[in-house]
C-alpha positions in Angstrom: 24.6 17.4 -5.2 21.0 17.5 -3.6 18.0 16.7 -6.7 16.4 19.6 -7.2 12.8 18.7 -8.8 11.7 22.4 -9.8 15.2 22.5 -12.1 14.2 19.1 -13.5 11.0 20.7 -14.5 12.3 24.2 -15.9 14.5 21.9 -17.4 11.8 20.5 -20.0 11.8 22.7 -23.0 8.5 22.2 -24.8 7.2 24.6 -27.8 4.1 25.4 -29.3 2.9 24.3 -32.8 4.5 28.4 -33.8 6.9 28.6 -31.6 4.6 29.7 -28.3 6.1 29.5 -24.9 3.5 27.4 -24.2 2.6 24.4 -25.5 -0.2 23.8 -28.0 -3.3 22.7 -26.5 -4.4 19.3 -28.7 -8.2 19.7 -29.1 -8.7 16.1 -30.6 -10.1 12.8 -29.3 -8.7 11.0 -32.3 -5.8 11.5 -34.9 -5.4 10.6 -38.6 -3.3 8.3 -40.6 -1.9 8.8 -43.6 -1.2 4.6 -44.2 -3.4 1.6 -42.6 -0.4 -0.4 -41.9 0.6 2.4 -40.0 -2.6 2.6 -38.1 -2.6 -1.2 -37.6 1.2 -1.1 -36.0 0.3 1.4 -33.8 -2.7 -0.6 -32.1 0.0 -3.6 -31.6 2.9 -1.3 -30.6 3.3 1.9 -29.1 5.1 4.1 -31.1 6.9 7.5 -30.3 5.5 10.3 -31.3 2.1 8.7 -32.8 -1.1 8.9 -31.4 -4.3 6.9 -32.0 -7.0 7.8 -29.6 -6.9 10.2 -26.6 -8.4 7.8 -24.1 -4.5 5.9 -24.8 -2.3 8.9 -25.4 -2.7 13.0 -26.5 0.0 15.2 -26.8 -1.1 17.5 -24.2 -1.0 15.0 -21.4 1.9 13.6 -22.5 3.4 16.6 -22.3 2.4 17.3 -18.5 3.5 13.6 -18.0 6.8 14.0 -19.3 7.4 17.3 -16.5 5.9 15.3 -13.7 8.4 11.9 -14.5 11.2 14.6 -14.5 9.9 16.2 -11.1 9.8 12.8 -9.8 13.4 11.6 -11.3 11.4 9.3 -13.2 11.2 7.6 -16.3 7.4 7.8 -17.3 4.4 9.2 -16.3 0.6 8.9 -16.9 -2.1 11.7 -16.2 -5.5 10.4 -15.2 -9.2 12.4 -14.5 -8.7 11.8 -10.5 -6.1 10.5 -8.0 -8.5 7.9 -7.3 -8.6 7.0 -10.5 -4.6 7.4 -10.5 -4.5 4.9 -7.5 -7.5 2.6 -8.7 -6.0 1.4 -12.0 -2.2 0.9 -10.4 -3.9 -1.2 -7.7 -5.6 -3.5 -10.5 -2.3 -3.6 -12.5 -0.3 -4.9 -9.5 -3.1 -7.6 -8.0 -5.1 -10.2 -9.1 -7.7 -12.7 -7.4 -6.5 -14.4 -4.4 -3.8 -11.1 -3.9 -3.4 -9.2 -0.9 -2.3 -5.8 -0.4 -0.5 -4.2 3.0 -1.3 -0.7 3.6 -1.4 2.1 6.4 -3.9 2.1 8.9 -3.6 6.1 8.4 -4.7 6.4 5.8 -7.3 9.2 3.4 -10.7 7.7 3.6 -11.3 7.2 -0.3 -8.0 4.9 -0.4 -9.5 3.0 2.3 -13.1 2.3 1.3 -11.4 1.5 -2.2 -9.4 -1.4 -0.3 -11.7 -2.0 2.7 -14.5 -2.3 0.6 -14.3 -2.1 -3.5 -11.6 -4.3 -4.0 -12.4 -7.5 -1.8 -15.1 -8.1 -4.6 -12.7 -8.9 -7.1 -11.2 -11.3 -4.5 -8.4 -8.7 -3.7 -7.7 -8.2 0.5 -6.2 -5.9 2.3 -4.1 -5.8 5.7 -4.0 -2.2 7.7 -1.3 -1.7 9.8 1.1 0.8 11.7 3.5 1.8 9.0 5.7 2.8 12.2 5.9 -0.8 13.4 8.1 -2.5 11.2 8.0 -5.7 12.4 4.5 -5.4 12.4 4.6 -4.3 8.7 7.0 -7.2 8.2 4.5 -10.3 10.1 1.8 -8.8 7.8 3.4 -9.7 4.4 3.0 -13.2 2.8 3.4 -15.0 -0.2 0.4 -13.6 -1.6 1.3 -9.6 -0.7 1.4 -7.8 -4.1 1.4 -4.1 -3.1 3.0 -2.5 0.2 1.4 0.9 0.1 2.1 4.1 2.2 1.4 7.8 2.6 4.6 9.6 2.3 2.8 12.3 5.1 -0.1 10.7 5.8 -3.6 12.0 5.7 -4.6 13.5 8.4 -2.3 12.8 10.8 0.6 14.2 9.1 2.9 10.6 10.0 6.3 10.7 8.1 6.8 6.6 6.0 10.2 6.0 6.4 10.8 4.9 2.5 13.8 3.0 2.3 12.5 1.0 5.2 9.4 0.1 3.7 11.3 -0.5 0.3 13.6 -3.1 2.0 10.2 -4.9 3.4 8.3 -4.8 0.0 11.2 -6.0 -2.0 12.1 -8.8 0.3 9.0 -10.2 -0.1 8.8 -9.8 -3.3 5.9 -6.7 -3.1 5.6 -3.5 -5.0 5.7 -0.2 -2.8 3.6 2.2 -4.0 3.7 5.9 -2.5 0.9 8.1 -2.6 3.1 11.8 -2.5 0.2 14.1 -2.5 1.2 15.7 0.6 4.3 16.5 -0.5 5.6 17.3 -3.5 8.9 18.1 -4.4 9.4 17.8 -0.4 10.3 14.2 -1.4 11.4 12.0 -3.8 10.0 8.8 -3.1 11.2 6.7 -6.0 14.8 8.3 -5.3 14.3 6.6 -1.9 13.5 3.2 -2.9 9.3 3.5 -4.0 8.7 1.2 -7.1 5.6 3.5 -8.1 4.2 7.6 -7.0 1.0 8.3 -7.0 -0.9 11.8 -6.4 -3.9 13.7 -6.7 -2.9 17.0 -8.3 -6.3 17.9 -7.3 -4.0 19.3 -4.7 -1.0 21.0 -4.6 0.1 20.3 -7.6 -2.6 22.1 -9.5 -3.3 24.7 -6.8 -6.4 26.5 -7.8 -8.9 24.1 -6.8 -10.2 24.6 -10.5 -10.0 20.9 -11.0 -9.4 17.4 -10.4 -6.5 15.3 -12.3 -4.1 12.6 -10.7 -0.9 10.7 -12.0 1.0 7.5 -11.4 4.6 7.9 -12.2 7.1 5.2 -12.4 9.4 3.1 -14.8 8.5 3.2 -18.3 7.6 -0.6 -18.6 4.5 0.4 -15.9 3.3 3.1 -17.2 3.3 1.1 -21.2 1.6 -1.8 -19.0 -1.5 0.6 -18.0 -1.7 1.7 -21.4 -1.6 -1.7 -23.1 -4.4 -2.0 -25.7 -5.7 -5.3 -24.6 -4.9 -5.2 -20.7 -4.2 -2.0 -19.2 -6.2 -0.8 -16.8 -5.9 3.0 -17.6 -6.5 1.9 -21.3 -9.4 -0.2 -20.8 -11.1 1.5 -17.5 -10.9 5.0 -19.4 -9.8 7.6 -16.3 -8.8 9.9 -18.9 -7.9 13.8 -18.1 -8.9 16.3 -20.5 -6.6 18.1 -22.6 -7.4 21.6 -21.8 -7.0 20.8 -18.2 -3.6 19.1 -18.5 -2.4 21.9 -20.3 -3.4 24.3 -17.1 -2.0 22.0 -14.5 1.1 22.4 -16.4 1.4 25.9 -16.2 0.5 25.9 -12.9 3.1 23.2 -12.2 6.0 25.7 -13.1 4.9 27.5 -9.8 4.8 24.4 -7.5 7.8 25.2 -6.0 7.5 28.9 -5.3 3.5 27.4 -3.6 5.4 24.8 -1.7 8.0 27.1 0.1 5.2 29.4 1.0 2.7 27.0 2.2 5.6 25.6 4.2 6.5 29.1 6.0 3.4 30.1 6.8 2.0 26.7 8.5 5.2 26.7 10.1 4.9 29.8 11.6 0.9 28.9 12.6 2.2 25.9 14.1 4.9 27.0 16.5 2.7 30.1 17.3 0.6 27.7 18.6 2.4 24.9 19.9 4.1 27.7 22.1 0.6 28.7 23.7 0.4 24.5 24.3 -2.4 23.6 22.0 -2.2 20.3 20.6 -0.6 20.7 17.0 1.0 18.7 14.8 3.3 19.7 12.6 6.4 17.7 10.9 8.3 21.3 11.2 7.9 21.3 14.8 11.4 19.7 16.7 8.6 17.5 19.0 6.8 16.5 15.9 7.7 12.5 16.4 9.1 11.9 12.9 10.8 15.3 12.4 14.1 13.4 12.0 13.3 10.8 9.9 11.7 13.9 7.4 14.5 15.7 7.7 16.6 13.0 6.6 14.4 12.1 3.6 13.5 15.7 2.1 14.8 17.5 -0.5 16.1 20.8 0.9 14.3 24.1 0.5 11.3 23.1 -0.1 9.8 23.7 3.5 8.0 21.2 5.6 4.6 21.3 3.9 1.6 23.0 4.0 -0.6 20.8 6.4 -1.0 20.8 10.1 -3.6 19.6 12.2 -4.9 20.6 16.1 -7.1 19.1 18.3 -9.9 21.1 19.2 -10.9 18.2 21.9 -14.3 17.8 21.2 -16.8 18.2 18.0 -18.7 20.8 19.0 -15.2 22.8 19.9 -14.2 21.9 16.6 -17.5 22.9 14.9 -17.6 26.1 16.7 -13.9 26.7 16.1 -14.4 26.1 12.2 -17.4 28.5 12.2 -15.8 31.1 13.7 -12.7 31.2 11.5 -14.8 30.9 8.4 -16.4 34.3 9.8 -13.4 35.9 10.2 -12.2 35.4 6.7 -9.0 32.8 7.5 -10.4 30.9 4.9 -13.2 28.5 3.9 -14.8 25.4 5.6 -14.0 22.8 2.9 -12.1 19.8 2.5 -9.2 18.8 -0.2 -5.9 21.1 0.5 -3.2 22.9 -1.8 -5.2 26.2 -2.3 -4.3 29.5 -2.4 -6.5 30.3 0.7 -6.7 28.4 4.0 -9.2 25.1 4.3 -9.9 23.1 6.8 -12.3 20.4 7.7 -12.8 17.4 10.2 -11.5 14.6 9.0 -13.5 12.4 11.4 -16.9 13.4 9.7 -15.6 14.0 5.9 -12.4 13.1 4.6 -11.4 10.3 7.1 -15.8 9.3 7.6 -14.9 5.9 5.5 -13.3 4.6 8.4 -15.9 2.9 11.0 -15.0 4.5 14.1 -13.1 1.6 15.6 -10.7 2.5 13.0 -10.6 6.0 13.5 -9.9 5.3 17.2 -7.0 3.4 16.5 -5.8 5.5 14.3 -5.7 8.3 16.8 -8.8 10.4 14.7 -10.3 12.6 17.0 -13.6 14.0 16.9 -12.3 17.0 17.8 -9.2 16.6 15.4 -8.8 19.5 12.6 -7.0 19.5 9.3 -5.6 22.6 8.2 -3.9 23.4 4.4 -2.4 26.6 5.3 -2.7 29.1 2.4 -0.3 31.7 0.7 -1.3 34.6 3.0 1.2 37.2 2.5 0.6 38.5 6.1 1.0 35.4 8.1 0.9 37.4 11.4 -2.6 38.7 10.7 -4.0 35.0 9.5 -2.3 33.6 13.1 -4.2 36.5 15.4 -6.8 36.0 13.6 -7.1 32.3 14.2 -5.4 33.0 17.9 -8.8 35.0 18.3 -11.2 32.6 17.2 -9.7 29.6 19.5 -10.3 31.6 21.9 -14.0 32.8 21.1 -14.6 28.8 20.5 -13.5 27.7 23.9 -10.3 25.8 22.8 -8.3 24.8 25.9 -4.2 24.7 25.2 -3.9 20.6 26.3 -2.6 19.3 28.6 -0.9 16.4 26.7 0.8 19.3 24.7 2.2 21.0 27.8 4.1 18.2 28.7 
């Protein structure tokens, strides 16, 4: 039988102090105790149901934690203030001085300055490669290769990992793989396909109303205790805690993922064919000439759609610029970057999200300047939103291309 992470979820019965549908909100950065040796054997062990100080634990987040380990087949979870902050404190878990880490060369610009850049400092390196290239993937691990890391759809060029492959690699050489899913939720299951540790930024899809930003790590119980440790975890001791009044609204809104995901997934599918038929140059892992729509296929959990992201070349800036501008105008949605809203953004990546990269990097990539990332919305008239943007192509000067018409 398929795993169906929205049942896991609606699964989760949690109750209110008086019986409330939803939970109660805890409004407390520290708790009482009615015994000091209580307190004291809570500081050297974490306990069930006891809580000390919300920068280590608070019902509320615990709470949202417990719904996203069960969307993720999971055993634990952790909520932080950011998916940086999410991806920041498992990188520091997992490596130490003198440790390297593999990772994508496609790959969101934040992730990349954080390795490129941050972490060398703290005598931590980092090899980018062509996740695609397995062998190339493979030459790059050595003894010291902590941390294989990987977009499951990468941002912005929508690639597909192939998870158990990169599982096999990590584990051989001893690595971690660690999946940043914030692409795709519930559209896969990375630890079911062989990832160690998921990451996201429920800035995104998972939250949805672009009202906030929050990430997670979720993984086996003994990783998520090791951030918290009192004395050594990152998340304990770094502090990238998520307020309690937010976790309890990215919970609610977490009950609607699925019903979001399956829209979001029909109506960029249905931009993306629309235009791929007229021969612009889109991609789309829907699409049949999408180059990894097999290997998604085989990894997804069905019903979820293909995602809400989708890119087209616009094959210059000032196409691109003008192209933006114009849709902006005629209300498909808003010049912005992050994704997972309820109306249509879109942004270069080149020149915001992906700018981290020095250009040589972006070239080998394959970022255009003229390259476009979409997060379709929830439009309820699909067909209007696609004239619309049909129109305003055309108004921009966008030429179908000719390495899409081949």
């Amino acid at each position: 039988m398929a795993f169906d992470p929205a049942s896991r979820i609606q699964d989760q019965l949690v109750f209110g102090e008086f019986g409330d549908v939803n939970p109660s909100i805890t409004d407390s950065s520290t708790y009482t105790f009615l015994d000091p040796a209580r307190m004291a054997e809570v500081f050297e062990h974490e306990i069930e149901g006891c809580f000390l100080y919300s920068r280590h634990w608070n019902p509320t987040n615990r709470t949202l934690a417990e719904a996203l380990a069960r969307m993720e087949d999971a055993e634990s979870a952790q909520v932080m203030g950011s998916g940086m902050g999410a991806i920041s404190t498992t990188l520091v878990a997992l490596c130490s001085q003198g440790d390297e880490i593999v990772c994508g060369r496609n790959i969101y610009g934040g992730t990349y300055a954080l390795m490129k850049n941050l972490l060398p400092r703290f005598g931590v390196t980092t090899r980018f490669v062509d996740l695609r290239d397995h062998a190339a993937v493979r030459a790059a691990m050595t003894p010291r290769t902590k941390v294989l890391y990987a977009e499951s759809i990468s941002n912005p060029l929508l690639e597909v990992s192939d998870i158990p492959a990169l599982a096999a690699i990590a584990h051989a050489a001893g690595a971690t793989l660690v999946v940043d899913n914030t692409f795709s939720p519930m559209i896969l299951s990375p630890l079911r396909l062989g990832a160690d540790i998921v990451v996201h930024s429920m800035t995104k899809f998972i939250n949805g109303t672009s009202d906030c930003v929050a990430g997670c790590v979720i993984s086996s119980k003994a990783f998520i205790d090791r951030l918290n440790d009192v004395n050594s975890g990152p998340s304990m001791l770094l502090g990238p805690v998520l307020d309690s009044f937010r976790a309890a609204s990215i919970l609610k809104n977490l009950h609607s993922l699925h019903i979001r995901m399956r829209q979001h997934g029909h109506n960029a599918a249905h931009i993306a064919r629309r235009l791929s038929t007229l021969g612009y140059d889109v991609h789309y892992p829907g699409l049949d000439n999408h180059p990894h729509h097999a290997l998604l296929l085989g990894q997804m959990n069905p019903g979820y759609g293909w995602g809400g992201m989708m890119t087209l070349d616009a094959g210059s800036a000032e196409a691109a610029n003008q192209l933006m501008k114009r849709m902006q105008e005629e209300k498909v949605g808003y010049l912005a970057v992050s994704l997972g809203y309820f109306k249509t953004l879109f942004s270069s990546p080149g020149r915001s999200t992906s700018s981290e990269l020095p250009p040589e990097e972006r070239e080998k990539a394959g970022i255009s300047d003229g390259l476009i990332r979409f997060s379709i919305g929830l439009d309820a008239d699909i067909e209007h939103t696609a004239a619309r943007i049909e129109r305003c192509i055309a108004e921009a000067g966008v030429k179908p291309s000719v390495r899409a018409q081949r």
